[in-house]
Structure formats: structure tokens, C-alpha cells
TORPA-4810 file (N, C-alpha, C, O; in nm, 3 decimals):
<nodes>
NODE_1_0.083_-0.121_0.000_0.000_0.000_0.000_0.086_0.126_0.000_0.042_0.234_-0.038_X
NODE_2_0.218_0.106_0.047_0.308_0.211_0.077_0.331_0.219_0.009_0.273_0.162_-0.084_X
NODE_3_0.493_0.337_-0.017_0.628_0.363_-0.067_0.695_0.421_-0.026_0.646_0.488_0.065_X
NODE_4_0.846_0.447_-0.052_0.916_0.488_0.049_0.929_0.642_-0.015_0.867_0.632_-0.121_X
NODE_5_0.980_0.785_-0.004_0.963_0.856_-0.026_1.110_0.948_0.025_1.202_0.913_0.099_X
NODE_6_1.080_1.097_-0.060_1.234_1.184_-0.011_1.162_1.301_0.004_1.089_1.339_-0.087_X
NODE_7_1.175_1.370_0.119_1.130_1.463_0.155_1.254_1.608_0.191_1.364_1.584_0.240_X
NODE_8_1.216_1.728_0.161_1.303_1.811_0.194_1.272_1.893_0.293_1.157_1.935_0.309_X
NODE_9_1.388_1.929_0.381_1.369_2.040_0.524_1.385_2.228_0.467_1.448_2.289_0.382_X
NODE_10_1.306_2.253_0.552_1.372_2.412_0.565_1.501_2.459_0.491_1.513_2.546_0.405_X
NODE_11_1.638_2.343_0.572_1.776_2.431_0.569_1.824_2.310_0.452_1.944_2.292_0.436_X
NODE_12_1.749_2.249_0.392_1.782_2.187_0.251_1.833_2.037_0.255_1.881_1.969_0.164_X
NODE_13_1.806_2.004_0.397_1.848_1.827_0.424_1.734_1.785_0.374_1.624_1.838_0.391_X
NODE_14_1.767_1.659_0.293_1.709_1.524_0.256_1.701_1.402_0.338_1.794_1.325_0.363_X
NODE_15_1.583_1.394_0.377_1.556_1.297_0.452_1.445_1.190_0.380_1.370_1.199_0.283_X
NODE_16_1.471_1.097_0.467_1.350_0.961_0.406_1.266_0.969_0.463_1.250_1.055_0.550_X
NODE_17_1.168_0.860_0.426_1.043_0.807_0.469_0.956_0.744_0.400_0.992_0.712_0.286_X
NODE_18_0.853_0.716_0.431_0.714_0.651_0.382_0.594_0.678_0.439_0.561_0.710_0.553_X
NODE_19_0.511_0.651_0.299_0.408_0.734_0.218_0.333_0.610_0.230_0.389_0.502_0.209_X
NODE_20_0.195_0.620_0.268_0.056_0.500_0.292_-0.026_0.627_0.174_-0.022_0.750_0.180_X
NODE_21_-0.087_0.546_0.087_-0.216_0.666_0.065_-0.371_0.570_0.051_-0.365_0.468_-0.017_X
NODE_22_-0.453_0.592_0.091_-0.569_0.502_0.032_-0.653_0.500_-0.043_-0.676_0.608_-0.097_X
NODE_23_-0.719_0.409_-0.074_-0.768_0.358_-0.228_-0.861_0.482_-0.269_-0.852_0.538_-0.378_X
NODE_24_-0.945_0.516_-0.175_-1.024_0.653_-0.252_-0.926_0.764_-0.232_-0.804_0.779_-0.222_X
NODE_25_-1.058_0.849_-0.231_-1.077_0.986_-0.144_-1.034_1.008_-0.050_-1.077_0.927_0.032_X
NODE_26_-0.939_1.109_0.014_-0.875_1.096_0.130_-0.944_1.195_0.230_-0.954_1.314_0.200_X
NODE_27_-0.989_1.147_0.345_-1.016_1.231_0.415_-0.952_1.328_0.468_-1.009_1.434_0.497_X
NODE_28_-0.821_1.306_0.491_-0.704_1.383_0.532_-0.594_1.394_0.512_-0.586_1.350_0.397_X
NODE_29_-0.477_1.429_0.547_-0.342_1.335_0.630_-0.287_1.352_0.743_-0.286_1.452_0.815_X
NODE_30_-0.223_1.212_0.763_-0.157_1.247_0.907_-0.034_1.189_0.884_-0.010_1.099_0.804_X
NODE_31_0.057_1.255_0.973_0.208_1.270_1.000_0.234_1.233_1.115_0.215_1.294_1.220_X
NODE_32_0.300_1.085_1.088_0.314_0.958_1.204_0.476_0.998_1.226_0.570_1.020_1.150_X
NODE_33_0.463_0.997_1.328_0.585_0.994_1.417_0.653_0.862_1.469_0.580_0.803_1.548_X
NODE_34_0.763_0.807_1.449_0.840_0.718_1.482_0.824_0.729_1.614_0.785_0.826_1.679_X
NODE_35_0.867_0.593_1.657_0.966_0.578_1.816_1.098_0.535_1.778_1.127_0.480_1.672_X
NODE_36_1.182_0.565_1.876_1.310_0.555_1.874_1.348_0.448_1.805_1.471_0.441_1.806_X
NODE_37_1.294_0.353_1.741_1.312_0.232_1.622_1.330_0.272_1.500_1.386_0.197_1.420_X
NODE_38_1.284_0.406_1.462_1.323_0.416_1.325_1.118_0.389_1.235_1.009_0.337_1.261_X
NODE_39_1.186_0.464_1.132_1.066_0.414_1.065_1.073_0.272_0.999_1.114_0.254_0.885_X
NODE_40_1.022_0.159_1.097_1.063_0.044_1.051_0.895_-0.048_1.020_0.783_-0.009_0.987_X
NODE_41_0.938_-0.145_1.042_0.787_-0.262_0.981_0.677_-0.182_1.067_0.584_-0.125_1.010_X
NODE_42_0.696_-0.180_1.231_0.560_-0.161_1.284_0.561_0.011_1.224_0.456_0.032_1.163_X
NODE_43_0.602_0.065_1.225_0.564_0.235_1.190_0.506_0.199_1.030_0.386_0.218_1.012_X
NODE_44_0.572_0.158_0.940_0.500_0.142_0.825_0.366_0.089_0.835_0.293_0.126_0.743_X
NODE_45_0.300_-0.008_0.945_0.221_-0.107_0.933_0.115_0.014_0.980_0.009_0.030_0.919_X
NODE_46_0.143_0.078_1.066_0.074_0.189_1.098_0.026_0.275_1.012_-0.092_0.282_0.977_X
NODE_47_0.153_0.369_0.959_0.098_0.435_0.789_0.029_0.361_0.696_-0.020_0.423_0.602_X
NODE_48_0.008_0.188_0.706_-0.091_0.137_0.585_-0.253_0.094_0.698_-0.367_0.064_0.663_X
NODE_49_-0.200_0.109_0.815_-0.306_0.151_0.845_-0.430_0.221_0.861_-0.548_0.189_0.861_X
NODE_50_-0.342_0.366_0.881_-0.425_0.454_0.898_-0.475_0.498_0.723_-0.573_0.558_0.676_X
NODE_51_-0.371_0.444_0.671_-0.432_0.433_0.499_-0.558_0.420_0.486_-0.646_0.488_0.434_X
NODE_52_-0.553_0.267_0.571_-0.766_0.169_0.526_-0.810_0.252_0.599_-0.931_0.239_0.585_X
NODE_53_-0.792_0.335_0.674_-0.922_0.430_0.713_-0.905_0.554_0.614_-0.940_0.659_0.669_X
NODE_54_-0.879_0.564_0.532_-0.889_0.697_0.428_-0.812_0.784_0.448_-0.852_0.881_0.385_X
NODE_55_-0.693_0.813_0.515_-0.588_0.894_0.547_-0.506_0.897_0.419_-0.543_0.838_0.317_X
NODE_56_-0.417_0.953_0.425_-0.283_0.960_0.329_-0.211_0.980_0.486_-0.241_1.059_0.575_X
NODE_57_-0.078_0.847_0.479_0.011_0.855_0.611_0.110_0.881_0.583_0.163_0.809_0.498_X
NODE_58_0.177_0.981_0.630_0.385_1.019_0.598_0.460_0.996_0.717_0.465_1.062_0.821_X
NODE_59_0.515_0.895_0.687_0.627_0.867_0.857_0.802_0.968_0.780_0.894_0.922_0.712_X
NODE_60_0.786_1.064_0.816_0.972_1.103_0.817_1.048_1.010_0.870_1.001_0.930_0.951_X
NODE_61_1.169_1.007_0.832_1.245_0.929_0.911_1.324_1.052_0.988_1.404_1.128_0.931_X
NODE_62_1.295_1.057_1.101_1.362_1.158_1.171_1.527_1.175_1.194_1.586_1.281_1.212_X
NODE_63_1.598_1.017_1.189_1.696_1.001_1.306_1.773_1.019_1.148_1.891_0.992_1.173_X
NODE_64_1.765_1.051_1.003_1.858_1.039_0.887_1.943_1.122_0.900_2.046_1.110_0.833_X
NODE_65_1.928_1.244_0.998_2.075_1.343_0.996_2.193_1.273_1.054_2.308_1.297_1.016_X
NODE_66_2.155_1.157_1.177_2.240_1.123_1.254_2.323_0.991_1.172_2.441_0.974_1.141_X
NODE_67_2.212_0.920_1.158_2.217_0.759_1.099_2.096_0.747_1.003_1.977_0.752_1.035_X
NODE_68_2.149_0.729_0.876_2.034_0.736_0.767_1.995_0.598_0.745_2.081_0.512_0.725_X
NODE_69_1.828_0.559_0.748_1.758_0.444_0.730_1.807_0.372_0.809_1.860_0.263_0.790_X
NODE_70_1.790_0.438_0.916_1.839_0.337_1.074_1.676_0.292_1.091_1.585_0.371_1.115_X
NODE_71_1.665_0.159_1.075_1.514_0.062_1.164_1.578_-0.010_1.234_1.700_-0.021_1.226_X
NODE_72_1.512_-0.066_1.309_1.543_-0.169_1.444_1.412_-0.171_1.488_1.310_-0.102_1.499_X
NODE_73_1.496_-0.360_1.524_1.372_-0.425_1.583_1.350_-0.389_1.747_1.402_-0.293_1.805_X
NODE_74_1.268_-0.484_1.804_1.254_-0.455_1.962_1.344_-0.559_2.095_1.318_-0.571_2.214_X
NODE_75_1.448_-0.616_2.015_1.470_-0.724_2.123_1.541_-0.607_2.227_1.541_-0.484_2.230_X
NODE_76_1.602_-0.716_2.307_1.715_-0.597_2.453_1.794_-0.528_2.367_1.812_-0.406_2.369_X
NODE_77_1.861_-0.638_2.262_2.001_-0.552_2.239_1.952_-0.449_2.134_2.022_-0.347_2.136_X
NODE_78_1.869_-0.445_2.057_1.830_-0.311_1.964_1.752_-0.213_2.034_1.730_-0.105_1.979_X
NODE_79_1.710_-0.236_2.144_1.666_-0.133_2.215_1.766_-0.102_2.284_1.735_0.014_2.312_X
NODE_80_1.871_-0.120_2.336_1.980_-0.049_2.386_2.085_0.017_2.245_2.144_0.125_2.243_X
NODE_81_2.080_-0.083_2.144_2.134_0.043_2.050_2.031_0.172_1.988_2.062_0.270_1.920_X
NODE_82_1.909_0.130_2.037_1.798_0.271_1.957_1.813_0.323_2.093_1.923_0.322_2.038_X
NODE_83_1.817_0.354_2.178_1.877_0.469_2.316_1.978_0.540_2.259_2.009_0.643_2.317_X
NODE_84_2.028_0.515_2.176_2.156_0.627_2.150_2.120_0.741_2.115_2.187_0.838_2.147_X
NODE_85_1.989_0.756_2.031_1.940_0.865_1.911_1.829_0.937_2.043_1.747_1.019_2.005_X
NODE_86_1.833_0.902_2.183_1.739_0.992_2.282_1.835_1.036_2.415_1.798_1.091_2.519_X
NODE_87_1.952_0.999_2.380_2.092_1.075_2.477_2.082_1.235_2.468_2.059_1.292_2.575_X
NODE_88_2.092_1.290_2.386_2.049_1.462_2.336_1.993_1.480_2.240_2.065_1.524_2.150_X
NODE_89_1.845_1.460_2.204_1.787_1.447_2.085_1.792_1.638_2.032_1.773_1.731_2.110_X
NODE_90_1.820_1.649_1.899_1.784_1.775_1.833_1.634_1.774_1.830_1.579_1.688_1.761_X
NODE_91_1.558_1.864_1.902_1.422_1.897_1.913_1.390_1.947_1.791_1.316_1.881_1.719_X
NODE_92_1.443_2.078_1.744_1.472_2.136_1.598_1.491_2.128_1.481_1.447_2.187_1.382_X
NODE_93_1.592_2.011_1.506_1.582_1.956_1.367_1.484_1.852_1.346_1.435_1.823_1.237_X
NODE_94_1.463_1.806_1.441_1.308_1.681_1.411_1.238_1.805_1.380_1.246_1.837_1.261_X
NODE_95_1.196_1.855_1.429_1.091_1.992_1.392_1.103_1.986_1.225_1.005_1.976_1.151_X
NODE_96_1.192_1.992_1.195_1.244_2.082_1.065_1.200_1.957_0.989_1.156_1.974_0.876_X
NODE_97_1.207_1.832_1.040_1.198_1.743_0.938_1.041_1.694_0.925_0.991_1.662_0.818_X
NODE_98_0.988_1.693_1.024_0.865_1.726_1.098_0.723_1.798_0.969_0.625_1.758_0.905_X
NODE_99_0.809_1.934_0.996_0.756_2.018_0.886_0.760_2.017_0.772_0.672_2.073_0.707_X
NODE_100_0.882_1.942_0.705_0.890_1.871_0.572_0.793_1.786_0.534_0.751_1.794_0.419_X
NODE_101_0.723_1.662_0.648_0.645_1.575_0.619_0.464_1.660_0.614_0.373_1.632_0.535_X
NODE_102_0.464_1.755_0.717_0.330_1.851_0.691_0.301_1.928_0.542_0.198_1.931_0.474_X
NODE_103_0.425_1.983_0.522_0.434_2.071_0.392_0.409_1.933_0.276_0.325_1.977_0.198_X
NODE_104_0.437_1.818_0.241_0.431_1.764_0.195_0.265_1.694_0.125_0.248_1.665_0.006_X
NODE_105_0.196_1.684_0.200_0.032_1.678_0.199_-0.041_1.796_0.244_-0.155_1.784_0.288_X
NODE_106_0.021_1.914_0.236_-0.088_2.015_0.272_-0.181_1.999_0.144_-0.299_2.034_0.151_X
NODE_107_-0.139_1.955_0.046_-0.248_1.996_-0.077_-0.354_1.834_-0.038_-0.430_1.799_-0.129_X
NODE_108_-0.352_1.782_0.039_-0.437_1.668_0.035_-0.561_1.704_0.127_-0.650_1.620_0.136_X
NODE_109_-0.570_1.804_0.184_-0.644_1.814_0.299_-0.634_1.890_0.443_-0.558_1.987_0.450_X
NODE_110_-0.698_1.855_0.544_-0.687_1.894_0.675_-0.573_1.797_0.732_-0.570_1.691_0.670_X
NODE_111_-0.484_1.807_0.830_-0.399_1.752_0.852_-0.365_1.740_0.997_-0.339_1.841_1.063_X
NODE_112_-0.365_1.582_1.067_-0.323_1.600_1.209_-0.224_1.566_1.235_-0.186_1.520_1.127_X
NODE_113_-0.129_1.550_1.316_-0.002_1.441_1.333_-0.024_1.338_1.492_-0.098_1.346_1.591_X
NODE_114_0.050_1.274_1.461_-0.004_1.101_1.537_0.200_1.100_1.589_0.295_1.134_1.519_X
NODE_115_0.198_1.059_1.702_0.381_1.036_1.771_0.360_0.921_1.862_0.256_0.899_1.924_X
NODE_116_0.488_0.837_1.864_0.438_0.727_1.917_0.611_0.726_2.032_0.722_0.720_1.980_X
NODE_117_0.589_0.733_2.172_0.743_0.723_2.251_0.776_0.849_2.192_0.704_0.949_2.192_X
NODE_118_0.933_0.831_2.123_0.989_0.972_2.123_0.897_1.036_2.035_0.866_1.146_2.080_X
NODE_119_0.823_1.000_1.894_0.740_1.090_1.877_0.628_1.103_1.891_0.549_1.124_1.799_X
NODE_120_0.584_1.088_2.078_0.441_1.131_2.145_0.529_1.287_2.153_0.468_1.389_2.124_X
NODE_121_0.638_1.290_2.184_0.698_1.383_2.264_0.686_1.542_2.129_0.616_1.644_2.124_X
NODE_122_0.781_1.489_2.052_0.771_1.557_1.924_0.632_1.606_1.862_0.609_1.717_1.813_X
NODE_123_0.532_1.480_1.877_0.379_1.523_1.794_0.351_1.657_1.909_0.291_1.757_1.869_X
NODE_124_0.397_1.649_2.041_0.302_1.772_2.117_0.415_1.899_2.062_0.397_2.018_2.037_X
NODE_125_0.506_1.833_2.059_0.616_1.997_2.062_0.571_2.038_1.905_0.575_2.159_1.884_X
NODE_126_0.527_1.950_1.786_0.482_1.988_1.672_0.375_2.098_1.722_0.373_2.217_1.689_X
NODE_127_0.298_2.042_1.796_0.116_2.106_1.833_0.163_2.239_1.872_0.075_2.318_1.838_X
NODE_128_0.272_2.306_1.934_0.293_2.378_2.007_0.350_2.486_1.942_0.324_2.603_1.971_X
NODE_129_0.468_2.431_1.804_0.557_2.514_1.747_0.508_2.540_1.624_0.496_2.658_1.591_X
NODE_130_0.459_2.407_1.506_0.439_2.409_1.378_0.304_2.483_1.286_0.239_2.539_1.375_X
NODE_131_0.271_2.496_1.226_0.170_2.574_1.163_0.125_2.462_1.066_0.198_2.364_1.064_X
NODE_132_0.010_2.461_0.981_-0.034_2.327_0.899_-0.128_2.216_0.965_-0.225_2.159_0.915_X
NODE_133_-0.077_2.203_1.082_-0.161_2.124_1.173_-0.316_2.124_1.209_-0.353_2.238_1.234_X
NODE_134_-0.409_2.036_1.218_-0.543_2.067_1.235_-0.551_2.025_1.397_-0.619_2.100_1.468_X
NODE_135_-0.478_1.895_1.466_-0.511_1.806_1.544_-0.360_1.756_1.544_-0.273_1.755_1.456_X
NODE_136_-0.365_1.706_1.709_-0.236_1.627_1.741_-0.267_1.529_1.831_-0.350_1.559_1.917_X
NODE_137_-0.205_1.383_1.832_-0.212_1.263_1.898_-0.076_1.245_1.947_0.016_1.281_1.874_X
NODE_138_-0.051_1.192_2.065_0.091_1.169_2.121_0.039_1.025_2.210_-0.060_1.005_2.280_X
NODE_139_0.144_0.948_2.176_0.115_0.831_2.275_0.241_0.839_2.360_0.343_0.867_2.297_X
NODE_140_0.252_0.821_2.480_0.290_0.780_2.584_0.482_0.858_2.534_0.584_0.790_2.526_X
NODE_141_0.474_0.998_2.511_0.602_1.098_2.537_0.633_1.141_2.645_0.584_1.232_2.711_X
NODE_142_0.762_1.039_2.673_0.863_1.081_2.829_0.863_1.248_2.803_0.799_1.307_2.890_X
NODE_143_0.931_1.345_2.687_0.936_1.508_2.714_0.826_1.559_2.744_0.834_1.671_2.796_X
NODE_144_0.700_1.508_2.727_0.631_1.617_2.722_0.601_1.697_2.850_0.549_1.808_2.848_X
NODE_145_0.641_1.626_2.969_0.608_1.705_3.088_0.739_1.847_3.065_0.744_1.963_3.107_X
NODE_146_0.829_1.764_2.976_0.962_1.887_3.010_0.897_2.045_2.903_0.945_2.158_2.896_X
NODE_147_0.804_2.001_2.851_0.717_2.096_2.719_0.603_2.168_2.717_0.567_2.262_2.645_X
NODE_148_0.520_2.076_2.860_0.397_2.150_2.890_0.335_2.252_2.934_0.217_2.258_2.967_X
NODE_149_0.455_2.380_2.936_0.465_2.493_3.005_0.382_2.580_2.855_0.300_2.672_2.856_X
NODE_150_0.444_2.505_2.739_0.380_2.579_2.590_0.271_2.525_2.517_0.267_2.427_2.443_X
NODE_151_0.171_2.617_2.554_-0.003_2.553_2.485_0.029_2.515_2.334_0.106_2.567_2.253_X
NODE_152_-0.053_2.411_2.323_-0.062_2.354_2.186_-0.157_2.463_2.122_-0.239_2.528_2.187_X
NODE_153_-0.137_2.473_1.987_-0.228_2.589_1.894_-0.338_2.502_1.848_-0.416_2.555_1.769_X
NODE_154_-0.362_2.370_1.886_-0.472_2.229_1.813_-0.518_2.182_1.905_-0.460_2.203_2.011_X
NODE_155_-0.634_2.104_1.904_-0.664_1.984_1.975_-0.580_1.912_1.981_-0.548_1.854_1.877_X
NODE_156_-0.504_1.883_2.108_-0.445_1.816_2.123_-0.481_1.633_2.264_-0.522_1.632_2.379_X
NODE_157_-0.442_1.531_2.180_-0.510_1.415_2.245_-0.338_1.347_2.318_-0.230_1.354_2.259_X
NODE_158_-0.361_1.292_2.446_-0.247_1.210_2.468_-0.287_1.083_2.545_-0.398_1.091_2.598_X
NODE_159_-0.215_0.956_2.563_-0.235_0.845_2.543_-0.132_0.809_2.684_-0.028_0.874_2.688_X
NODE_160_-0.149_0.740_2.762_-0.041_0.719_2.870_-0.049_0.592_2.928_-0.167_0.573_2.958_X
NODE_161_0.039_0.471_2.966_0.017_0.377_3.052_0.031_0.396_3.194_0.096_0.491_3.239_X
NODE_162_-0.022_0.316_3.262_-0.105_0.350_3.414_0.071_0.287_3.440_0.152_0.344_3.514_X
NODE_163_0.099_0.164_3.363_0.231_0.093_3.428_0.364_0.092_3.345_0.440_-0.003_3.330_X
NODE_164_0.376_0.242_3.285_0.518_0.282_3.262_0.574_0.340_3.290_0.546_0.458_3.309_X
NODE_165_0.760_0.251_3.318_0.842_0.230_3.403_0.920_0.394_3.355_1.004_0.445_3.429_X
NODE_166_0.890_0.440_3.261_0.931_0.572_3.177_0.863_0.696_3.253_0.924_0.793_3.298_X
NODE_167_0.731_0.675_3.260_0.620_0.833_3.285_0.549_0.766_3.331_0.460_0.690_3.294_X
NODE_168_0.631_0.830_3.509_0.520_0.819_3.603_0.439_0.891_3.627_0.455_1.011_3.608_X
NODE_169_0.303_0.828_3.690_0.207_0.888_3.695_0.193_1.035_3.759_0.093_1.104_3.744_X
NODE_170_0.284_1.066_3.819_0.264_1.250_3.861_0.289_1.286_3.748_0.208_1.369_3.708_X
NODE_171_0.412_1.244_3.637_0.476_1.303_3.544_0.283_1.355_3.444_0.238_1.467_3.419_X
NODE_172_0.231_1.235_3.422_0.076_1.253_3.383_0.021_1.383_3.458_0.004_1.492_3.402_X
NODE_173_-0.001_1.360_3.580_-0.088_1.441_3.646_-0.056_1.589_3.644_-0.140_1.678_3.629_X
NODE_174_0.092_1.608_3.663_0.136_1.720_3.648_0.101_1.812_3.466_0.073_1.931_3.448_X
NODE_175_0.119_1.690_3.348_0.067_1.741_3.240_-0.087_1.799_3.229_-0.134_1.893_3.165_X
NODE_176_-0.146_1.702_3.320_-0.305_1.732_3.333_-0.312_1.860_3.405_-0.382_1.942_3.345_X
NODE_177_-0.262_1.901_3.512_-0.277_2.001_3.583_-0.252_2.152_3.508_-0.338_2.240_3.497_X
NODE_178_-0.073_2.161_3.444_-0.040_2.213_3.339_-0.118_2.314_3.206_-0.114_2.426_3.154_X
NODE_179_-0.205_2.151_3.201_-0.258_2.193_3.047_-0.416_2.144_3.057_-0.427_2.023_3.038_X
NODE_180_-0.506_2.193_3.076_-0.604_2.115_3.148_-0.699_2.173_3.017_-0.818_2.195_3.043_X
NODE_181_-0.661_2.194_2.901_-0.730_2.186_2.794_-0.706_2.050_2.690_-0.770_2.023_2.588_X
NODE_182_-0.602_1.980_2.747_-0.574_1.903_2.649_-0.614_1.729_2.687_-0.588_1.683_2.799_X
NODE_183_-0.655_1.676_2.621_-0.727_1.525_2.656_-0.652_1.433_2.686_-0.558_1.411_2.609_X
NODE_184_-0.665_1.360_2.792_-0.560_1.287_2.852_-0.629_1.136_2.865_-0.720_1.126_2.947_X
NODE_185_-0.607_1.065_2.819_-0.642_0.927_2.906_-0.518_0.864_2.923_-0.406_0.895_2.883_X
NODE_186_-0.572_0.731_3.018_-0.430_0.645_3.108_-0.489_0.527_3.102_-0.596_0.509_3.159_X
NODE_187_-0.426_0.427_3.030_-0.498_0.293_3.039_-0.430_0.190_3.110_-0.320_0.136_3.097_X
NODE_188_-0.555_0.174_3.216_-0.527_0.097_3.334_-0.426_-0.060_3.254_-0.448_-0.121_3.149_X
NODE_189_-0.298_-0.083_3.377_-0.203_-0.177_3.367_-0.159_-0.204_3.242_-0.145_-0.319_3.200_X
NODE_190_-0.136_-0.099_3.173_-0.081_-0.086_3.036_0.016_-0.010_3.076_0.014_0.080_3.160_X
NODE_191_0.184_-0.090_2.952_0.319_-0.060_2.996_0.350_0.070_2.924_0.266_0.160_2.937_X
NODE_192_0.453_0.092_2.853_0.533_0.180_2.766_0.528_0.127_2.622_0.624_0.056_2.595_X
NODE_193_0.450_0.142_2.532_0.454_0.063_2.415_0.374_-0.028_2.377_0.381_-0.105_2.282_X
NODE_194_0.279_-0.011_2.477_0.184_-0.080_2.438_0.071_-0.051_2.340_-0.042_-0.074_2.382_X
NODE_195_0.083_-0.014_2.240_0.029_0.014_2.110_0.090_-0.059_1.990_0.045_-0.082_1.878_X
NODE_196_0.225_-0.095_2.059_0.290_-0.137_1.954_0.257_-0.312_1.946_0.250_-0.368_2.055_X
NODE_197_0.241_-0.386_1.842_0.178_-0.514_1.850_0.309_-0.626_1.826_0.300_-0.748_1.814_X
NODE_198_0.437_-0.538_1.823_0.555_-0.610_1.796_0.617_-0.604_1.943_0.701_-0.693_1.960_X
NODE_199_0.602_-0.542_2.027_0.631_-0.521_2.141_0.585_-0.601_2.224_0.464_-0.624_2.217_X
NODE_200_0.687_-0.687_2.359_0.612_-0.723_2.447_0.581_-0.699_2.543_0.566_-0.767_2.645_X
NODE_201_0.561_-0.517_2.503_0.412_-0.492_2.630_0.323_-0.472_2.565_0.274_-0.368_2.608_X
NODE_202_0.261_-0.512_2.474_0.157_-0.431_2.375_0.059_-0.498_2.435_0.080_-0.611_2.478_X
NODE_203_-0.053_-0.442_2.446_-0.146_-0.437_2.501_-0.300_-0.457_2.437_-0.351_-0.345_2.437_X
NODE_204_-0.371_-0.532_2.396_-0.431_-0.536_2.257_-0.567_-0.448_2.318_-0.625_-0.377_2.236_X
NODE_205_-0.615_-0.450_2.444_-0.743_-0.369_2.466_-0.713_-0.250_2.460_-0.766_-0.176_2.377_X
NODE_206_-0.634_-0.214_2.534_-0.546_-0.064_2.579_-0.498_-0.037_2.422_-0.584_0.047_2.393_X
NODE_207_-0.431_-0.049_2.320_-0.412_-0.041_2.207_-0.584_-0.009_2.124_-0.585_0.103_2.074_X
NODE_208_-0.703_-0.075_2.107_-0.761_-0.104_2.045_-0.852_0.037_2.111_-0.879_0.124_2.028_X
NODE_209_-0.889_0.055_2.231_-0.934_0.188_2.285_-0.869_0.317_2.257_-0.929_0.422_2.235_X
NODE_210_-0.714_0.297_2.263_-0.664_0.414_2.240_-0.687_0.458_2.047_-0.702_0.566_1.989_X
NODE_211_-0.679_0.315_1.997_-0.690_0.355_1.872_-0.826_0.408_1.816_-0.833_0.496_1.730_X
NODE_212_-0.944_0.339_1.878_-1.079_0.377_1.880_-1.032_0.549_1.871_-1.000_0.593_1.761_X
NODE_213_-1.031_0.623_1.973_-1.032_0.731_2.046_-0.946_0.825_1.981_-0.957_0.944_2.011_X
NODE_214_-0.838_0.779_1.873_-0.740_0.896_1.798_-0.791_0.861_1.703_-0.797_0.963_1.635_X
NODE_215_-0.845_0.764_1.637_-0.944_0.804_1.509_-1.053_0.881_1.498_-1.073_0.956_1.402_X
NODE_216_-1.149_0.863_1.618_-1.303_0.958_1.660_-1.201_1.084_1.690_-1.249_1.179_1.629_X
NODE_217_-1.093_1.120_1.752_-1.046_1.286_1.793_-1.001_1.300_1.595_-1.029_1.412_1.552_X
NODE_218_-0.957_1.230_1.515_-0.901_1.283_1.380_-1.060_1.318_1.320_-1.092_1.431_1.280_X
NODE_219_-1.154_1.199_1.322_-1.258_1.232_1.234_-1.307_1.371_1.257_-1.315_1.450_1.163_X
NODE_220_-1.345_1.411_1.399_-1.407_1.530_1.452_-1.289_1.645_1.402_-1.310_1.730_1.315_X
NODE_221_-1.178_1.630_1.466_-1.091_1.730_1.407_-1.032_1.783_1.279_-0.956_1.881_1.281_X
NODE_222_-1.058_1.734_1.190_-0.974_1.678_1.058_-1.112_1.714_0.961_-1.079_1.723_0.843_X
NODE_223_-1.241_1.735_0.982_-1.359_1.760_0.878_-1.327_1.851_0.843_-1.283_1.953_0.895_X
NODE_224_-1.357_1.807_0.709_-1.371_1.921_0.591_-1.469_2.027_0.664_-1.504_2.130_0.605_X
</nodes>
């Protein structure tokens, strides 16, 4: 359903990614955000996801300034080599690349962006900084408490586990308190990643609600 795609920044870097579009009429697009894996099988599986619901999906590959067409899987040892690319992440230049993938489908429609781990963190700092945006989804972003001082300019939706070892629950409460315009749910005894179906914390109810709930916030947000 995909393809892979070359997108350009602001200051003239070329970066990758992939492109979902679906069979009709598109209702929108949205601009999926990696986790620290890279845009790999599950992030693509996602962009041909949100495809069958009528989207057009663009995953950037964020991490290409550092390490180009870096994917990785989820065992111990690739998750201790994908920790390298969240030691001092460039906020900015994801931005920059960020905005490459928005500018890219503005002519398709209304447009939300979707972040999953490091980019729950990124989709809110998008909501906050970028222009193009209709709607923003963040699942379970360790920064965003370090971010919540700056109102999102969108509806903004976030996604959190009750039992991750990453963002604890004040870290939540304190966002709720913070920002008490923006939609929060916490799904009970659900880990860090649990959306992800390659992961073994994924969570298939907690996944299947949260996904319910960022498609109904895109449909409402995202109308023509």
C-alpha cells in the first residue's frame, strides 16, 4: 500500500520516509511519528493503516541526519542500541523534518499528526511550534512534561500507561494540571509501548481503545 519517499527540510536536508495513501478519497493526512526504532515494519504497518481508514500517512524518518535508514527491531540488544538517538535528541531539527512531512500533503487536505514514545513527545512539541496542523495525537512521550509549560495551537489528544516504568504517573498528572485543555487518558495496567503489537508490552485492549479514540479525535478534528 506504501512507498518509500524523499522529503526536503527548511535548511535543505534530505531525509526519508514513507508514504501510505488510500484507495479513494482521502479524508485527510496524518504525520506519524516514529519511536526511537526508526521508521521500521511496525511504523510502516501503521501508515498502511491509517491508509484503510482513508488517510494519506507520511512517517519522516527523523533520526537520517544522525544515521540514515536506521530501523530496528525490539529485542534488549536493539533497544539499547535505539537509546543512542534519545541521549540529546535535536528537538529542531526533528521539527524541521517534521515540517517537511506537513508541507508535503498540505495539498491533500486537513492535517493531524499522530507520535508514538519519542514521537508522542515531538507530535506535542509539533502542536505547540508548527503551523499546517489541524489536530495532534501523542502516545505515551517521556518530554512532554519537560514541554507543557507551551499551549498547543490544536486539539491536542495524549495516550499514557497507568504501568510505565518511563512516565510516572505524577509526570501525567502534572501534564493534566499544566494543560487542562488538552485530553488525557491512562490505560489501566498498560506498559510503555503498548500500542505497539511487535512489542512485548503491547497491550491489545489498551491499544484497540486508544486507537478507537485517535481516530473519533481525527474524524471530529480533521472535517472538511
Amino acid at each position: 500500500m506504501g512507498h518509500d519517499i524523499k522529503l526536503t527540510a527548511s535548511d535543505g536536508f534530505q531525509l526519508g520516509g514513507y508514504r501510505a495513501d488510500p484507495a479513494g478519497p482521502a479524508k485527510g493526512a496524518l504525520v506519524v511519528v516514529q519511536e526511537i526504532f526508526g521508521v521500521n515494519h511496525h511504523i510502516r504497518n501503521v501508515c498502511d493503516r491509517y491508509a484503510g481508514e482513508g488517510y494519506v500517512a507520511v512517517a519522516p524518518s527523523i533520526f537520517d541526519r544522525s544515521e540514515p535508514n536506521f530501523q530496528s527491531g525490539y529485542s534488549p540488544e536493539e533497544v539499547a542500541v535505539a537509546r543512542k538517538f534519545v541521549a540529546s535528541p535535536n528537538w529542531e531539527a526533528m521539527l524541521r523534518d517534521v515540517a517537511a512531512a506537513i508541507d508535503s500533503v498540505k495539498e491533500v487536505g486537513p492535517t493531524g499528526i499522530v507520535g508514538f514514545c519519542l514521537g508522542g513527545s515531538v507530535a506535542y512539541l509539533a502542536a505547540t511550534k508548527l503551523s499546517g496542523l489541524r489536530a495532534a495525537v501523542g502516545y505515551y512521550g517521556g518530554a512532554i512534561l519537560r514541554f507543557a509549560d507551551d499551549e498547543p495551537r490544536v486539539p491536542t489528544l495524549l495516550h499514557f500507561g497507568e504501568k510505565d516504568g518511563g512516565i510516572p504517573l505524577r509526570d501525567v498528572e502534572a501534564i493534566r494540571a499544566k494543560r487542562p485543555e488538552v485530553e488525557i487518558h491512562v490505560y489501566p495496567g498498560a506498559q510503555h509501548g503498548f500500542s505497539c503489537d511487535e512489542r512485548a508490552s503491547y497491550d491489545k485492549a489498551s491499544a484497540d481503545l486508544a486507537g478507537q479514540r485517535t481516530l473519533a479525535f481525527f474524524a471530529k478534528h480533521l472535517a472538511a
